[in-house]
Residue, then its C-alpha position, 0 to 999 in steps of 0.5 A: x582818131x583823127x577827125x576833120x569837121x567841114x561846113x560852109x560857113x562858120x556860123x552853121x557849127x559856131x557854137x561848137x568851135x567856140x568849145x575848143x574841139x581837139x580836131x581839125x576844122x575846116x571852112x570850104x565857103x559856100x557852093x559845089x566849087x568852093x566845098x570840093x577844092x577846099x576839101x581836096x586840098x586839104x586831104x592831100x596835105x593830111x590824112x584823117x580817121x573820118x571827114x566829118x561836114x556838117x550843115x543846115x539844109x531844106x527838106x521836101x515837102x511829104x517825106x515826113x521830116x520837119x524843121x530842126x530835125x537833125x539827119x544822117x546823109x546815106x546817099x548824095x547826087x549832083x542833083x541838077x548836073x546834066x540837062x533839063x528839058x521839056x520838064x525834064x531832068x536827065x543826069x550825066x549818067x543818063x547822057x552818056x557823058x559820065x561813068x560815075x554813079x548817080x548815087x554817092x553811097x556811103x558805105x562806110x560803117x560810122x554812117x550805122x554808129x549813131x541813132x540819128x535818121x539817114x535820108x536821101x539827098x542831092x546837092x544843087x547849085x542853085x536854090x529855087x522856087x520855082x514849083x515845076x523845077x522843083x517837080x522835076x528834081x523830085x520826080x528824077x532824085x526822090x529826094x528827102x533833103x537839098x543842100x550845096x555842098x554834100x556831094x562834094x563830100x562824097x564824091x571827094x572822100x569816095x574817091x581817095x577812100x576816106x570815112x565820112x558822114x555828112x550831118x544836115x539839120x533841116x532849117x527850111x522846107x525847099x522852095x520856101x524863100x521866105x527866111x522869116x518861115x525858116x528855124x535857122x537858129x533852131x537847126x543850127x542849136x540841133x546840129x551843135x548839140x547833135x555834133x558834141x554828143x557825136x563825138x564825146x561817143x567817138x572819143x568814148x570809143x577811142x578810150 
């Protein structure tokens, strides 16, 4: 099986690299732009078994995840795509001005392989604090977690057909932007460990 391993930085899934994994790794910097150019390219000069991203995320408040959990994506959106007004979050979709769907689904089977929880997300492009925009993207998505870069995952993969699974581990609750409240060391030890016992079982089931 040929694997590629995504992230944003090298610092999210350094502790794994320095093990010397025997697949492709890729870096796409941080963002919606930097993750779906980086990622398009490199597809198109290669053919992979299954894209694997991974990388720290917030999570909302009162959906019953904490800080260092590790979680399976199942569903991404372009979270803050479209409009916002009178406090209000409207997606393309709704403006008539895309005929994607709202939800990327990922309907690939590696998503059910692993015993790791799958939640809901979306991908903004920008991160906040500010508590009625905050509001509003969890009145429009309902989300369980924010990052910035899964949809692009998503999206990119979906459409030229590859498997994909994009693992998050919860480093902050969203809106908190106050790092010293964070555990970014402990979601990143997770989603390490979490990403080496998911591919000794890839590499088991390819024996």
């Amino acid at each position: 099986m040929k694997i590629l391993l995504v992230s944003s930085t090298q610092l999210e899934i350094q502790s794994y690299v320095l093990g010397a994994p025997h697949h492709d790794i890729l870096i796409t910097g941080v963002g919606l732009h930097a993750a779906t150019y980086e990622l398009t390219h490199q597809l198109q000069g290669h053919r992979y078994d299954l894209v694997v991203q991974a990388g720290v995320a917030g999570a909302f408040g009162g959906r019953g995840y904490k800080m260092g959990d590790v979680v399976a994506v199942a569903q991404d959106a372009f979270g803050d795509a479209g409009s916002y007004e009178n406090g209000q979050l409207h997606s393309l979709q709704q403006l008539g001005l895309s005929t994607d769907k709202e939800w990327l689904v990922n309907k690939h089977d590696m998503l059910h392989r692993f015993e790791i929880p799958r939640v809901k997300a979306i991908t903004v492009n920008t991160i906040t604090n500010d508590a009625a925009y905050l509001q509003a993207l969890q009145q429009k998505w309902d989300a369980d977690i924010e990052s910035m870069e899964g949809a692009a995952l998503h999206y990119v993969c979906g459409k030229r057909g590859v498997p994909y699974l994009q693992l998050r581990a919860i480093s902050n609750m969203v809106g908190e932007r106050d790092k010293s409240k964070w555990l970014l060391a402990t979601a990143i030890g997770n989603l390490n460990n979490a990403l080496q016992v998911m591919m000794q079982q890839l590499q088991h089931s390819m024996a």
